[in-house]
C-alpha positions in Angstrom: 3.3 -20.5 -116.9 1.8 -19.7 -113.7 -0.1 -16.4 -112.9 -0.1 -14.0 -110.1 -2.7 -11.4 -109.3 -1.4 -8.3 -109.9 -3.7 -6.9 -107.2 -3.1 -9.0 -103.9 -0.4 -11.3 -105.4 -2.5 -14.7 -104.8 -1.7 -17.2 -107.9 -4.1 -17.9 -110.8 -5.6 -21.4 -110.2 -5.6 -23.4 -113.8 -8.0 -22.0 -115.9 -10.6 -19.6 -113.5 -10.4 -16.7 -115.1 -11.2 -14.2 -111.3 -8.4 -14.2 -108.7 -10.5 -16.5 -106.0 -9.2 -14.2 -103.3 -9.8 -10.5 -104.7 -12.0 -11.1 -107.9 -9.5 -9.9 -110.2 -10.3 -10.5 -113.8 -7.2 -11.9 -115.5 -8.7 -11.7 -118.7 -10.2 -7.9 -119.0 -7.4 -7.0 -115.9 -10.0 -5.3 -114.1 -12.2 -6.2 -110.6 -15.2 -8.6 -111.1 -17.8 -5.6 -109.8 -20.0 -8.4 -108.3 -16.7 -10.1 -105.9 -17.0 -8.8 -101.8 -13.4 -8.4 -102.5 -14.2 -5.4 -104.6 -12.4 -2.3 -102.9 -15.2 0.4 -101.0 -15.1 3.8 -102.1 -13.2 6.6 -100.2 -15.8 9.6 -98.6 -13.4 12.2 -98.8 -14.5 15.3 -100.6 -11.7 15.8 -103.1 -11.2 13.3 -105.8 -7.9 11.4 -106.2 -6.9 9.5 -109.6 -7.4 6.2 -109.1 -4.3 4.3 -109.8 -3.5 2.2 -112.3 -3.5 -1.7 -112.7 -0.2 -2.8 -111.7 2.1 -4.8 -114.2 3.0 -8.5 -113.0 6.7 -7.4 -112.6 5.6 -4.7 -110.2 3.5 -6.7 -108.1 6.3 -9.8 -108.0 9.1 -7.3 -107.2 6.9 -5.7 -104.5 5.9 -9.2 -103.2 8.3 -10.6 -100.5 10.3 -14.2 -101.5 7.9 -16.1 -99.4 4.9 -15.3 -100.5 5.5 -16.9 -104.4 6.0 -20.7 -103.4 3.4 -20.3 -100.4 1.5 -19.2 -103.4 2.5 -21.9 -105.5 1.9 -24.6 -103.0 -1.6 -24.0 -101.9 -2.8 -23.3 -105.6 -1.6 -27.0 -106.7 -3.2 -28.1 -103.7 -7.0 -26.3 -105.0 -6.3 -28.2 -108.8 -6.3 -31.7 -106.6 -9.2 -30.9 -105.0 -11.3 -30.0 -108.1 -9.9 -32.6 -110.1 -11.5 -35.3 -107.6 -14.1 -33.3 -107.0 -14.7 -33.6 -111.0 -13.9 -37.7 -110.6 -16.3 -38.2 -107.9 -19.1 -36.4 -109.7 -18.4 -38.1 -112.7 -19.2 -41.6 -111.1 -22.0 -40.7 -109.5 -23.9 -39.5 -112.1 -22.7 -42.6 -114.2 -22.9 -45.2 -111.9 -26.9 -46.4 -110.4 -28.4 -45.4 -107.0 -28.0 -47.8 -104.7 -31.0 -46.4 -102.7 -33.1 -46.6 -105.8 -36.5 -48.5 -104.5 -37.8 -51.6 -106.4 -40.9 -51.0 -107.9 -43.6 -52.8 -105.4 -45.6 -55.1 -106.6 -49.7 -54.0 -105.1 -51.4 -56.8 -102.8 -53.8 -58.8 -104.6 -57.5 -57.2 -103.2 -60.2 -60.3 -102.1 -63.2 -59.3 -103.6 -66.6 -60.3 -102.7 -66.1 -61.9 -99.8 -68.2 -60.8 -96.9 -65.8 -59.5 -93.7 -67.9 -60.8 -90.1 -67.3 -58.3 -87.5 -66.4 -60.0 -84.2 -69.0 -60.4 -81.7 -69.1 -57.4 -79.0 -69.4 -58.9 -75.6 -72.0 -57.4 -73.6 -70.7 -55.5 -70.4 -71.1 -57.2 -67.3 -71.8 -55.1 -64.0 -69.9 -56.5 -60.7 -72.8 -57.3 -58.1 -73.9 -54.7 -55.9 -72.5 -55.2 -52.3 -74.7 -56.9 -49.7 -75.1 -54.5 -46.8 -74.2 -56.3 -43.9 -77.2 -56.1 -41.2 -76.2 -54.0 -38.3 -77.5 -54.5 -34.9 -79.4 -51.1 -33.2 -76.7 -49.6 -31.1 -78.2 -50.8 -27.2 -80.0 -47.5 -25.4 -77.8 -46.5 -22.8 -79.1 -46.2 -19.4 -79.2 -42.3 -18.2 -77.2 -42.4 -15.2 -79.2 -42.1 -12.0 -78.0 -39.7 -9.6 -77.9 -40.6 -5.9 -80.1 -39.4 -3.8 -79.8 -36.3 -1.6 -80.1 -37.8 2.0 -81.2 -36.1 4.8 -79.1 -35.5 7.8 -81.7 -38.1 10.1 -81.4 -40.7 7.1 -77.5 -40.3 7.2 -77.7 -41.4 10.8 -80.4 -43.9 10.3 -77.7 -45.5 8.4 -74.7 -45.0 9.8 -76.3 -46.7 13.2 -77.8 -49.3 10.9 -74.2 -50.2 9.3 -72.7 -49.9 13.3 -75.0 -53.0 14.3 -74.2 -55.4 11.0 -70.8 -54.9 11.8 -71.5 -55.8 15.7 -73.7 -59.1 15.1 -76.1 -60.2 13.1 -79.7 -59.2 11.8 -82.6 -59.7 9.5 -84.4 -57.5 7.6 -87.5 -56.8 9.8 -85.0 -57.2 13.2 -82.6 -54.1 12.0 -85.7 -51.5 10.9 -87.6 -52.6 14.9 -84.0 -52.4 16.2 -83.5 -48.7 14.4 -86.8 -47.7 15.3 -86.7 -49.1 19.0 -83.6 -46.2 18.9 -86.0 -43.6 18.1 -86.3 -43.6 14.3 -89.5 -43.4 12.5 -90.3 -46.7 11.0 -89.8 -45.1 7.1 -86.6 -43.5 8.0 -85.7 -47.1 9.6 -87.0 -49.2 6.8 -85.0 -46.6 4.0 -82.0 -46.9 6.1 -81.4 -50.9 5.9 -83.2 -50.9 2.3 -80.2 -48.3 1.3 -77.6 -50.8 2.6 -78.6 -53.5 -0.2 -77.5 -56.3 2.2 -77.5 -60.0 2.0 -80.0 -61.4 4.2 -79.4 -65.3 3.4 -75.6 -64.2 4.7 -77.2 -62.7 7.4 -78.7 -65.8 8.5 -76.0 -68.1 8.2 -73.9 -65.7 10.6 -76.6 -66.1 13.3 -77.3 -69.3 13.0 -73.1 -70.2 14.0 -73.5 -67.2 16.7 -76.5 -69.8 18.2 -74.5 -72.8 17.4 -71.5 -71.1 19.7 -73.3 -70.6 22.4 -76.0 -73.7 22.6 -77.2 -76.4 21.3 -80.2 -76.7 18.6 -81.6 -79.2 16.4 -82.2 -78.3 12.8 -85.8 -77.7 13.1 -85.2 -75.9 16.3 -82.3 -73.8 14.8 -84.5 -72.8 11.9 -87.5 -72.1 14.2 -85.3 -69.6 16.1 -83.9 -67.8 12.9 -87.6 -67.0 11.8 -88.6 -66.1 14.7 -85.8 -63.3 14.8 -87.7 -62.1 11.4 -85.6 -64.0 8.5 -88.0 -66.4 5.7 -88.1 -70.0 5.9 -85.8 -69.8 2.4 -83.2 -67.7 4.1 -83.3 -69.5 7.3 -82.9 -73.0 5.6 -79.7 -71.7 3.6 -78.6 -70.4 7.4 -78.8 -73.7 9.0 -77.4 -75.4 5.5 -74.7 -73.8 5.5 -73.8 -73.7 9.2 -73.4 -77.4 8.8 -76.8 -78.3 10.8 
């Protein structure tokens, strides 16, 4: 015959002997003092009589219809749960461990024989780097600032330039022309040494200016260009090269 609690109306499962939801004990019919379901003292001052326990007629006419079979239901669904909960722990206690380790045989131990440690090979260094010769950077010239010319060496040259372009001249035939214009002979000589020109040209262009006016032979052609101041070197390339 099933059981109800008469405190909260929850059904007895099987045998337990304290309602598993208010820790009623159905066998003394009083609270199991150690349950959290156990009702908390009231604070007020004046004492009331604590009632009674309730019959199980009381508490099953106070209970509403519903309540019995959900009550019914749920308690035969907590004996199926322990009952396999029982089984399984009956089967695994009986039956072996499948996790249980074979015992392990230990590795026979060599004895005695004498264990070579590997030869340690000896670092090797990478080469130093060959420094690669350098040549001496090459001094560099300090640049040479031009002279400061005087106002009579400016003019000394500028008349000196006016004649090359005009005809032709050696070296010694500009500075006597320069000074025959009233230059001193070391203004003269700067003057046409400042002009860096190219004498052996020099002599070539006389030598056609002769050749377009007259007639010379090649020895008297060169005579004529030295005696108008130019070497024997330059007036030889002259004449060479005016075809004589």
């Amino acid at each position: 015959m099933d059981a109800f609690c008469p405190r909260c109306g929850t059904q007895r499962s099987g045998a337990f002997r304290y309602c598993r939801k208010c820790g009623f004990d159905f066998e003394s019919g009083v609270l199991d003092p150690h349950s959290p379901h156990l009702p908390q003292p009231l604070t007020s001052t004046s004492p009331s009589p604590a009632p009674g326990p309730a019959t199980v007629a009381e508490v099953q006419a106070k209970r509403p219809w519903y309540r019995g079979r959900a009550g019914i239901g749920l308690g035969a669904v907590v004996v199926i749960v322990a009952i396999a909960a029982f089984g399984r722990g009956w089967q695994s206690g009986s039956a072996p461990s499948a996790n249980t380790a074979a015992p392990r045989t230990p590795a026979p131990s060599v004895a005695g024989v004498p264990v070579t440690a590997a030869p340690t090979a000896a670092p090797t260094h990478p080469p130093a780097p060959t420094a690669v010769p350098t040549d001496p950077p090459a001094p560099t010239a300090a640049p040479t600032s031009a002279p400061q010319l005087s106002r009579e060496q400016e003019n000394a040259i500028g008349l000196a330039e006016d004649y090359l372009d005009y005809t032709a001249f050696s070296r010694s035939g500009l500075i006597e022309q320069l000074v025959f214009e009233g230059f001193s002979k070391k203004v003269a000589t700067f003057a046409v040494d400042y002009l860096e020109v190219n004498w052996k040209e020099q002599a070539w262009l006389m030598a056609e200016d002769y050749l377009d006016y007259s007639h010379f032979s090649r020895s008297g052609l060169i005579e004529q260009l030295e005696f108008e101041g130019f070497t024997h070197a330059q007036a030889v390339y002259g004449v060479d090269k005016a075809g004589l």
